[in-house]
C-alpha positions in Angstrom: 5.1 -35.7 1.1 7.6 -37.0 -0.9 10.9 -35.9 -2.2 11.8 -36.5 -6.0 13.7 -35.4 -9.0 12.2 -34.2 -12.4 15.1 -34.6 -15.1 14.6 -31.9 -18.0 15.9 -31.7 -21.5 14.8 -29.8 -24.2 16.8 -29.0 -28.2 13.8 -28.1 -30.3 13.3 -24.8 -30.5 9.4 -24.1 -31.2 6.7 -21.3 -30.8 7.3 -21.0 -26.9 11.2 -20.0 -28.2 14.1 -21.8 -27.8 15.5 -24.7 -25.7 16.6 -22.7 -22.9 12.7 -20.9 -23.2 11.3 -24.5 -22.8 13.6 -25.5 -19.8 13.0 -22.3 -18.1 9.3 -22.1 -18.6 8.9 -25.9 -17.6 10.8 -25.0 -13.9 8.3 -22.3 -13.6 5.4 -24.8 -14.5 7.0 -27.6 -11.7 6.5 -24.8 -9.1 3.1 -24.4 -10.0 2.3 -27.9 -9.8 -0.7 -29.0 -7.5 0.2 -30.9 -4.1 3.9 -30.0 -4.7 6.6 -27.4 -4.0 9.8 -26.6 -5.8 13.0 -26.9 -3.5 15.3 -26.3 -5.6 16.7 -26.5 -9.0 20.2 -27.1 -10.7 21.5 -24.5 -13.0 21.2 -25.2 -16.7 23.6 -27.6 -18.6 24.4 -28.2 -22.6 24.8 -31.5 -23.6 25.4 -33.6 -26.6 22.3 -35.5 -27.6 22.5 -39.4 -27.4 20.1 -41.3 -30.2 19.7 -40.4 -33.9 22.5 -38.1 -35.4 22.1 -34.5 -36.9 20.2 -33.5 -33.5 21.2 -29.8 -32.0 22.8 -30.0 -28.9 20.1 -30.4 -25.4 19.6 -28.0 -22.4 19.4 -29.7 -19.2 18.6 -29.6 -15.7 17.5 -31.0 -13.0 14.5 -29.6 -10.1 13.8 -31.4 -6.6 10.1 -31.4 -5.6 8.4 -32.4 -2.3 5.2 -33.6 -3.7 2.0 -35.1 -2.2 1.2 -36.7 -5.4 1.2 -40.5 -6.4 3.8 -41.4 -9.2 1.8 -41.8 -11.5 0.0 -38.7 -10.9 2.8 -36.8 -10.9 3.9 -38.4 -14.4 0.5 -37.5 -15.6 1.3 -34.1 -14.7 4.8 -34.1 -16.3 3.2 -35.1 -19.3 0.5 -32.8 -19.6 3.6 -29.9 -19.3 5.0 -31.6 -21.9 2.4 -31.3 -24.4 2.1 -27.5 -23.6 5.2 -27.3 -25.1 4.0 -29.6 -28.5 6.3 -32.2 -26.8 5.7 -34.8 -30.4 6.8 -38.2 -29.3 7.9 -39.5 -32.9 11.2 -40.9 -32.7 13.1 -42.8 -29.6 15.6 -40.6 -28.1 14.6 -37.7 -31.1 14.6 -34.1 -30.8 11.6 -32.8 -28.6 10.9 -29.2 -27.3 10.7 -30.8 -23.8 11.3 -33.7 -21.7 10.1 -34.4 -18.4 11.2 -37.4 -16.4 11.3 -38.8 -13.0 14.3 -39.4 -12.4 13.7 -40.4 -8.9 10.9 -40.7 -6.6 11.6 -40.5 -2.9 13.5 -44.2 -2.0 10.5 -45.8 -4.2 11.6 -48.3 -7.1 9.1 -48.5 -9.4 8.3 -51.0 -12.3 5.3 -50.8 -14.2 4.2 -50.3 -18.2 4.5 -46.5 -17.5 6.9 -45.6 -15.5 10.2 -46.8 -14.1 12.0 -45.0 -11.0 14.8 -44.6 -10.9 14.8 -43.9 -14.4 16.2 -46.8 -16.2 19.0 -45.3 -17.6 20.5 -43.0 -14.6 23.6 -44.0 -14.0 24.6 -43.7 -17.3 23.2 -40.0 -18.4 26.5 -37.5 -17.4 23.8 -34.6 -18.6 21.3 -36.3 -15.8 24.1 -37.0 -12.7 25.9 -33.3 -13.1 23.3 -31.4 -12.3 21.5 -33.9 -9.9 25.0 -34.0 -8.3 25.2 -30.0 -8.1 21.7 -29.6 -6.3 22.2 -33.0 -4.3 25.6 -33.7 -3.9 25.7 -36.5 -1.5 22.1 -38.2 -3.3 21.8 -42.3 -2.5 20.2 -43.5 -6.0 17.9 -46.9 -5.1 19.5 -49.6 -6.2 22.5 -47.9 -8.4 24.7 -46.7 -5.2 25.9 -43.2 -4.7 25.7 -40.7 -7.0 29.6 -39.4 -6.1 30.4 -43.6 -6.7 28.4 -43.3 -10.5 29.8 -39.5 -11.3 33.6 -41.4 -11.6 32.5 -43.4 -13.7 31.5 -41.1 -16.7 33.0 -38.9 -18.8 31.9 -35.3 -18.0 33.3 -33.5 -21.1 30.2 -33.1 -23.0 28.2 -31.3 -19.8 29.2 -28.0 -19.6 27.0 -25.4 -16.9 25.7 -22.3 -18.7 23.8 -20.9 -16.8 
């Protein structure tokens, strides 16, 4: 088994409702998962959205999974969530109805055309750290430090907890 963390972001509403719907639903689906169980998950966050301008703002969270799957299998998974929610990968960093990623995936670093763990951009992503920091407050991110050490160094303004 192995412990990880599924980052989740959603500002599109779509036919499965809104945002909040999506994120919601998708912790539901994570619990349901095959070879996995849910631990725990963070309470939901708004955020501002990096990327193209004119985008509404994202609902976030975080869920921690003990998980007997590969990482690649469980990305496969991740993905195929996704797409129940018409996740349309048209534009980098667009709106979407629902992102899933690893964000990590036990103590693993991973590097490969698919997948990269601890997600490549971590340490920089307030709206990833708050509410990995709420659910796992004294987390050890391979190869970025602590997760306290990285918190100090962003500006938590745009993350507010809304649920």
């Amino acid at each position: 088994m192995t412990i990880t963390y599924i980052g989740l972001g959603s500002n599109l509403s779509g036919d499965m409702g809104s945002p909040k719907d999506h994120i919601v639903s998708a912790i539901q689906e994570l619990g349901e998962l095959q070879s996995t169980q849910m631990l725990t998950a963070s309470s939901l966050y708004e955020s501002e959205p990096l990327g193209p301008p004119d985008q509404d703002n994202y609902i976030n969270a975080v869920v921690k999974l003990d998980t007997e799957l590969e990482a690649l299998e469980l990305l496969d998974c991740l993905q195929v969530i996704e797409n129940g929610h018409r996740r349309e990968r048209h534009q980098h960093w667009g709106p979407r109805t629902l992102d899933l990623d690893i964000l990590l995936f036990g103590d693993q670093i991973i590097k490969n055309d698919r997948l990269t763990v601890p997600h490549a951009e971590i340490s920089n992503r307030s709206f990833v750290l708050a509410p990995l920091a709420e659910i796992e407050p004294e987390c050890v991110i391979p190869a970025n430090g602590l997760l306290a050490e990285l918190l100090t160094k962003l500006d938590l303004s745009d993350v507010k907890k809304i649920q």
